[in-house]
Structures are given as C-alpha cells and as structure tokens.
C-alpha positions in Angstrom: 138.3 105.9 22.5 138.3 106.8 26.0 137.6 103.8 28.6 134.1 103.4 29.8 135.6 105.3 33.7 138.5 107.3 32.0 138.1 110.9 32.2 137.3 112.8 28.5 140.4 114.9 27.4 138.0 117.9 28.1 138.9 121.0 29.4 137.4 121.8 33.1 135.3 124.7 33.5 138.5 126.6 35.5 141.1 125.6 32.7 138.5 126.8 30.2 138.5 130.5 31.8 141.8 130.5 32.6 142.4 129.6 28.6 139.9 132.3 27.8 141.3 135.0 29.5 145.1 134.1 28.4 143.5 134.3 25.0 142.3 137.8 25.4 138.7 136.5 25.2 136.2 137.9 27.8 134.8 135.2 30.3 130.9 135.4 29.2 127.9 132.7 30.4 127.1 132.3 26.6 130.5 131.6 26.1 130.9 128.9 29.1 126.8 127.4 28.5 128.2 126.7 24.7 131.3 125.2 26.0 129.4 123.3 28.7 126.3 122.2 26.0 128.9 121.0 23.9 130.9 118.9 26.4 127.1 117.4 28.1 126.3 116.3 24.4 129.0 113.7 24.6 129.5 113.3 21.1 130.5 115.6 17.6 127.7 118.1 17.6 126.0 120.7 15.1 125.4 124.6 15.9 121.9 123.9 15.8 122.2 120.4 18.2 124.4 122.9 20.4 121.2 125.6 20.5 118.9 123.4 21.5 120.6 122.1 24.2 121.3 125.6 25.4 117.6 126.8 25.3 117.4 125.3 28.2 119.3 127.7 30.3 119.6 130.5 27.6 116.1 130.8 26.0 116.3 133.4 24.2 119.8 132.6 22.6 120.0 133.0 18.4 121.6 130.6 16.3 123.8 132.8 15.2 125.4 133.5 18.6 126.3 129.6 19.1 127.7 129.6 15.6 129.6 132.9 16.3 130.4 131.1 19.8 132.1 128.0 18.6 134.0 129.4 15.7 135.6 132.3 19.0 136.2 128.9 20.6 137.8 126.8 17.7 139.7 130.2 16.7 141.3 130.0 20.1 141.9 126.2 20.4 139.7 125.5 22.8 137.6 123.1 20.8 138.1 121.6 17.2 135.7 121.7 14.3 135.2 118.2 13.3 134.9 118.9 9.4 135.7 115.5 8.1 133.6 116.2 4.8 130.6 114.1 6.0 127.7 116.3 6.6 127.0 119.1 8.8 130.2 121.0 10.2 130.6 119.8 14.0 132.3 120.7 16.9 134.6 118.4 19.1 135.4 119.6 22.8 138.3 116.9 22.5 141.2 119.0 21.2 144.2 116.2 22.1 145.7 113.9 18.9 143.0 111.5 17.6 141.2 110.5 14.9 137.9 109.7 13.6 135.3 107.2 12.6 132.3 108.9 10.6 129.1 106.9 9.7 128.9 107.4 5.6 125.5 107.4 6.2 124.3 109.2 9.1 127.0 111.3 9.2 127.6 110.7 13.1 131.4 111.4 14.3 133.3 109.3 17.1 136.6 109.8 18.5 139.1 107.1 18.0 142.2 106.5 19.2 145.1 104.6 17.2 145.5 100.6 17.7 148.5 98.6 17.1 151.8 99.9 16.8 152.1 100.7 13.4 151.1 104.5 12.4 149.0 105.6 9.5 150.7 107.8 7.4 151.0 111.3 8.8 153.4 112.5 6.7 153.0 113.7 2.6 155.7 112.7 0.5 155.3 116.2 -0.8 154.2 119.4 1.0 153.5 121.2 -1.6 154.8 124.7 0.2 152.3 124.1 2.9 153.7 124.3 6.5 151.5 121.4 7.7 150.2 122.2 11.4 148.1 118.1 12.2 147.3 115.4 10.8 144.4 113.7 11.3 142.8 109.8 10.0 139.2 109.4 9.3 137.8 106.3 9.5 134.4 105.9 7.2 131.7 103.1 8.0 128.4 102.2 9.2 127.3 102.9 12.5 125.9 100.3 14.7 122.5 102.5 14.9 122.6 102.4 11.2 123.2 98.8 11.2 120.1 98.4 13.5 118.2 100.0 10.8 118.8 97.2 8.1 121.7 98.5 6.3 124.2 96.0 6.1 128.0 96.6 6.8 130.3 96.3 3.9 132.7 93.4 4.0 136.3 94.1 5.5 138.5 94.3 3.1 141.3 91.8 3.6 
C-alpha cells in the first residue's frame, strides 16, 4: 500500500484529459465528476457508491450514466474494474501493478503492494492459447472493521 504522505498512483485531472482526448474520448464534466468521485472515495467503489457521491454536484445524474461512465473509462485504461469475484463489481482509479486484499465477508477491496522478494506466481505453466495481458494476486481475509464486529480471524496458516 501506499505510505501514509506518498502520493496515490492516480491520474491528475490534466493527465486524465490529456489521456481522454489521445483516446478519442470527448472531455465531458460527467466524465471528469466520475473520475474525480471515484478518486475522493479513496477506496474500491460500486456504480451506485460512485452516484451517490456524485449527486452532490450532478443531481440529476442516472445510474446508468456512472455505470456507462466507468466502463468508457475502464475501456480506455484509465481506471481498472476491481472484479476479484467478491461481491459487487468495483472500480479502482489505481491502474499501476498491484494486488489485492478482499474481506470474504464484507466484500471491501484494498490495494496491496508485494512484500519480500520472492514473487507469487504470475506465470501459468500452461496458457492454454490465451495471450495473457496481467496478472494479478488476491489476497482473501477479514477486515479489521469486520473483526471489530466479533468475527474472529482465521488462524495463519503456517
């Protein structure tokens, strides 16, 4: 994860339209206030978290456009989905190498990076035809909110 000062591999709001235009996408405020909601959000978030953060300056804005919103975004690379099979589909403003660690039962996402020097394997043994584009590791636990709750942690396994 990012140090507490480090800056979040994000991109600013002038690499974002520059990005956009190189993609042939129009600059549009709904396009920039989803971008923007998802980045002030801090964390993996839902279409629907993503609207509601957005009524605030777009009131009027339909689910629908946010949905059709991110996926323009994730189409172009400007954000990832965060579909780690745990819940709700999300979206992750972090599009840099990392991985994941996904609360099995909230469903909340965080982005990790590696530790140690040794790397997970990243590589099948067979590809099966497929011209493999990423990798990625997820990581499933509790989360410490969770843990709050009363659900205990499962042992480590040695």
């Amino acid at each position: 994860m990012a140090m507490e000062n480090e800056p979040m591999p994000y991109l600013t709001r002038d690499e974002l339209i520059q990005r956009l235009r190189a993609s042939g996408l129009r600059v549009t405020q709904q396009r920039l206030g989803v971008f923007d909601a998802l980045v002030a959000l801090g964390r993996h978030a839902t279409p629907e978290e993503v609207a509601e953060h957005l009524r605030r300056d777009f009131p009027t804005i339909s689910l629908n456009t946010v949905y059709d919103t991110l996926e323009t975004l994730a189409t172009a690379g400007l954000i990832r989905r965060a579909d780690v099979m745990a819940g709700p589909l999300r979206y992750d403003p972090n599009t840099e190498p990392h991985h994941h660690l996904v609360c099995r039962l909230c469903g909340d996402q965080v982005d990790v990076d590696c530790a140690g020097d040794e790397a997970p394997c990243l590589e099948p043994s067979d590809d099966h035809g497929f011209v493999v584009e990423r990798a990625e590791v997820t990581f499933f636990g509790i989360c410490p909110a969770c843990q709050q709750r009363g659900h205990a942690a499962p042992a480590r396994r040695p």
